[in-house]
C-alpha atoms as an extended CHARMM CRD file, in Angstrom:
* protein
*
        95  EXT
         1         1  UNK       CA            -22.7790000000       55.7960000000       67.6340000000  PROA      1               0.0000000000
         2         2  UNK       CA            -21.2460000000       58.0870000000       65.3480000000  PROA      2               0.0000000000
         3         3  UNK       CA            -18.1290000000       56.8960000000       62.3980000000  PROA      3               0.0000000000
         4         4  UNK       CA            -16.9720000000       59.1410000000       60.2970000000  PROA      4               0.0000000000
         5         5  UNK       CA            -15.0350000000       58.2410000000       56.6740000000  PROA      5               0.0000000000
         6         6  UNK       CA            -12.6610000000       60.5870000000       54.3720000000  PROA      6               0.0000000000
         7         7  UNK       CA            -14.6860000000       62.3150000000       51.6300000000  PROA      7               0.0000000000
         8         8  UNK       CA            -17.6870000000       63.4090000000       50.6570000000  PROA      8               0.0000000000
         9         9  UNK       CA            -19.3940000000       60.2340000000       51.6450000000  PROA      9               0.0000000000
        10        10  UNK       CA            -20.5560000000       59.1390000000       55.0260000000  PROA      10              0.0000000000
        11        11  UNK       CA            -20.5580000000       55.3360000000       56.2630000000  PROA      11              0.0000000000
        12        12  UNK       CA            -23.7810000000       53.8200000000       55.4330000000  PROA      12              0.0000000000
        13        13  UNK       CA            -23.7090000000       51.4580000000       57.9430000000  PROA      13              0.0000000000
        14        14  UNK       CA            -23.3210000000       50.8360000000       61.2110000000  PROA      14              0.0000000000
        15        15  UNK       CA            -19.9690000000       48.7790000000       60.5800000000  PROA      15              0.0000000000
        16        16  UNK       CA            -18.2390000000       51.6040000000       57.7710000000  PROA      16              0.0000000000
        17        17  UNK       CA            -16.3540000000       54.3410000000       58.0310000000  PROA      17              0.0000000000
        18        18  UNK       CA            -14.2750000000       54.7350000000       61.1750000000  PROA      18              0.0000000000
        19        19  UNK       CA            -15.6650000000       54.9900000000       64.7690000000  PROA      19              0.0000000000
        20        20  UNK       CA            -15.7590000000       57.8470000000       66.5280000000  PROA      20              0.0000000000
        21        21  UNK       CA            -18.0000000000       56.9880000000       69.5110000000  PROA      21              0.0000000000
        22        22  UNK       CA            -20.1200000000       54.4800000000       70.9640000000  PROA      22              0.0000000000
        23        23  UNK       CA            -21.6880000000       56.6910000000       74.0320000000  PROA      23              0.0000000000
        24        24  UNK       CA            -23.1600000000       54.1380000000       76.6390000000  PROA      24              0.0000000000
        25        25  UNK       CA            -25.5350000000       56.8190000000       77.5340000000  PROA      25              0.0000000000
        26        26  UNK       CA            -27.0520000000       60.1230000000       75.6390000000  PROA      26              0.0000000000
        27        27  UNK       CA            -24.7760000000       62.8440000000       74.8040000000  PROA      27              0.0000000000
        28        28  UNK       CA            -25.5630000000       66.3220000000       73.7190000000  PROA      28              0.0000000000
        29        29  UNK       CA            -22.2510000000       66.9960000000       72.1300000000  PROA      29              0.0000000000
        30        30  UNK       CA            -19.1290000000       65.0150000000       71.3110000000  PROA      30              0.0000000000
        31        31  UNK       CA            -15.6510000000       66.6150000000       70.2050000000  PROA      31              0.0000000000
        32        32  UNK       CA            -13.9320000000       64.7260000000       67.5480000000  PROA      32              0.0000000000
        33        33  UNK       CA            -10.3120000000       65.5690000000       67.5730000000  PROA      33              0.0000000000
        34        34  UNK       CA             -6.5290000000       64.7240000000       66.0370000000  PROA      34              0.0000000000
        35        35  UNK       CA             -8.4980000000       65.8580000000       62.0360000000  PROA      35              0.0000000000
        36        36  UNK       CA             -5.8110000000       66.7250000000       59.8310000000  PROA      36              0.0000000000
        37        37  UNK       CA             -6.3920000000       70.1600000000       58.1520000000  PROA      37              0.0000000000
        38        38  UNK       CA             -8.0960000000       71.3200000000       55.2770000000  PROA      38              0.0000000000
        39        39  UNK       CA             -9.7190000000       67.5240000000       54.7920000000  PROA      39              0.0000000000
        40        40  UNK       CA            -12.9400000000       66.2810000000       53.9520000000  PROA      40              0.0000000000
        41        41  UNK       CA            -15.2490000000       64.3540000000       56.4530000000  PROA      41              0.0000000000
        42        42  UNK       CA            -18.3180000000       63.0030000000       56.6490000000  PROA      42              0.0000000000
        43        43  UNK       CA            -20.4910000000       61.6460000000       59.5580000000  PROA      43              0.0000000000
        44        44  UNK       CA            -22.9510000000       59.0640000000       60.2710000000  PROA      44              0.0000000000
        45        45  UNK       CA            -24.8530000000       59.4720000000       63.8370000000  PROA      45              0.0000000000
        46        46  UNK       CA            -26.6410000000       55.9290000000       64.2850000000  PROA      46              0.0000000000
        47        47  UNK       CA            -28.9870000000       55.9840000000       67.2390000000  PROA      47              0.0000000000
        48        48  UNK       CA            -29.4650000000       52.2050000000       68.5740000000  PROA      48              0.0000000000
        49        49  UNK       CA            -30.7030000000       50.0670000000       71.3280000000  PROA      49              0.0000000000
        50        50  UNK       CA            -29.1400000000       47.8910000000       73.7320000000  PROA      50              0.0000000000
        51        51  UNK       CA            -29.6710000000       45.0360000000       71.5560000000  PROA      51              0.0000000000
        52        52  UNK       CA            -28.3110000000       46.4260000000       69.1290000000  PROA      52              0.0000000000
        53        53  UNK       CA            -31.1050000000       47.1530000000       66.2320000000  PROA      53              0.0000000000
        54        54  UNK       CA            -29.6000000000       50.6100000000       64.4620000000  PROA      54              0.0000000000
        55        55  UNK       CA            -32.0240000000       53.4640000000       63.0060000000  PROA      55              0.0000000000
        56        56  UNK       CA            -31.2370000000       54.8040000000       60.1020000000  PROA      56              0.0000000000
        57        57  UNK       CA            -28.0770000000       57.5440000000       59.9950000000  PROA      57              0.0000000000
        58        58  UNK       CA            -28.5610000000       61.2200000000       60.1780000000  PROA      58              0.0000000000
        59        59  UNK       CA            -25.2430000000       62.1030000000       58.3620000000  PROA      59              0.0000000000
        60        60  UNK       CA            -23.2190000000       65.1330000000       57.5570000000  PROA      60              0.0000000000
        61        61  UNK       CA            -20.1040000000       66.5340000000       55.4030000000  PROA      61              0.0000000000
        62        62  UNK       CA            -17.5510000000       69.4630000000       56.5670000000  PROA      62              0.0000000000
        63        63  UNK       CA            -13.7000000000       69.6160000000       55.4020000000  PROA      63              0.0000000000
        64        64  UNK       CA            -11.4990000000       71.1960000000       58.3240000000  PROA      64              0.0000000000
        65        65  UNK       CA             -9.6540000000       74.1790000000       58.3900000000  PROA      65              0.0000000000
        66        66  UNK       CA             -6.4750000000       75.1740000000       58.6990000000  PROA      66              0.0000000000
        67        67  UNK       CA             -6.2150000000       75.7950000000       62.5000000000  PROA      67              0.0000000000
        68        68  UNK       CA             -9.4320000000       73.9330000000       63.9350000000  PROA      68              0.0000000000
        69        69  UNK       CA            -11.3010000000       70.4780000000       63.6560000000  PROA      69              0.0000000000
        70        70  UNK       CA            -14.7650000000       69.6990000000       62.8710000000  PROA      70              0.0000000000
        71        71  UNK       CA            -16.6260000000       69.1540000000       66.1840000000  PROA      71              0.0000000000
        72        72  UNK       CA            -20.1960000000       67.6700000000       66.6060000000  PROA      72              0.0000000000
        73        73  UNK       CA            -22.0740000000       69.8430000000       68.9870000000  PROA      73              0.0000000000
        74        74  UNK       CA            -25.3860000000       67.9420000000       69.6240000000  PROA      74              0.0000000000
        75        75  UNK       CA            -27.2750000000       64.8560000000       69.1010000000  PROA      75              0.0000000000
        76        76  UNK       CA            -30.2800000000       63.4420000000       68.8610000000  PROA      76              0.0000000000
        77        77  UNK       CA            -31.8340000000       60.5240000000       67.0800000000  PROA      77              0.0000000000
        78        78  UNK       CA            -33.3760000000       61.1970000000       63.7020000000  PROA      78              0.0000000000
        79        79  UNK       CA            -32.5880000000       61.2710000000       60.6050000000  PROA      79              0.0000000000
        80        80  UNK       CA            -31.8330000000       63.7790000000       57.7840000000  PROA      80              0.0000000000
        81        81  UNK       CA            -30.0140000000       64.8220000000       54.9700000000  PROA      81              0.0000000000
        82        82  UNK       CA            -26.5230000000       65.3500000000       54.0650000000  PROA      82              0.0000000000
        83        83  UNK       CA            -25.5310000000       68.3790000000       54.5790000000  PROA      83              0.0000000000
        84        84  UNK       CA            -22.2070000000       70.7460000000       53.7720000000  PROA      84              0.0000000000
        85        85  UNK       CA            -21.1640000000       73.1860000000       56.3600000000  PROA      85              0.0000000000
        86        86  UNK       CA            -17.9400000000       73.8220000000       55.2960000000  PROA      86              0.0000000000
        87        87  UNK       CA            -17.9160000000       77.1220000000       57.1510000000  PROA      87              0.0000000000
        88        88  UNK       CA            -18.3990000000       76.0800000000       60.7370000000  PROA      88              0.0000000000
        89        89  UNK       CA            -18.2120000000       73.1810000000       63.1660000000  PROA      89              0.0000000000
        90        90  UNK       CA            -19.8170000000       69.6460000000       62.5480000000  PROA      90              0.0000000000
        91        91  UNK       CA            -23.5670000000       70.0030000000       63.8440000000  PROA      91              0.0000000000
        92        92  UNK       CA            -26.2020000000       66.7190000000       63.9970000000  PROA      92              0.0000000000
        93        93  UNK       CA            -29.2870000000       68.8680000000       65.0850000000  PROA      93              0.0000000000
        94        94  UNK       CA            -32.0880000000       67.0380000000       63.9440000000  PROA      94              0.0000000000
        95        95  UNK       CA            -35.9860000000       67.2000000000       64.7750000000  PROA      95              0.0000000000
């Protein structure tokens, strides 16, 4: 599941922040579209089961630019630090 809140703080739970997606299977990327420009956002990724029990977020922070959106490109369940990449697309790559 991934939700995604304004600023430079991402949801801390499983229930914050806005959803994005709720994949019913894996997914190595997901585009997240309709951002308005030049706006911070940050991410939480929350791998969980079927159940569902959540793990702990891998999270991220990236402000848009003028002409394109932040896009998360892979996924994988772990977690990780915050990190800015103000300078390209939204990436959770995690090990």
């Amino acid at each position: 599941m991934i939700r995604r809140a304004l600023g430079g703080t991402p949801p801390a739970t499983a229930t914050s922040g806005t959803l994005v997606v709720d994949a019913a299977k894996p997914a190595a990327s997901y585009t997240d579209t309709g951002l308005a420009s030049q706006t911070q956002y940050s991410y939480a990724l929350f791998a969980h089961d079927g159940i569902p029990v959540y793990a702990a977020a891998a999270t991220v922070t990236s402000t848009t630019t003028a002409s394109l959106g932040p896009t998360v490109t892979s996924l994988s369940p772990s977690t990780g630090p915050t990190r800015d990449h103000s300078d390209r697309p939204l990436c959770f790559n995690y090990h």
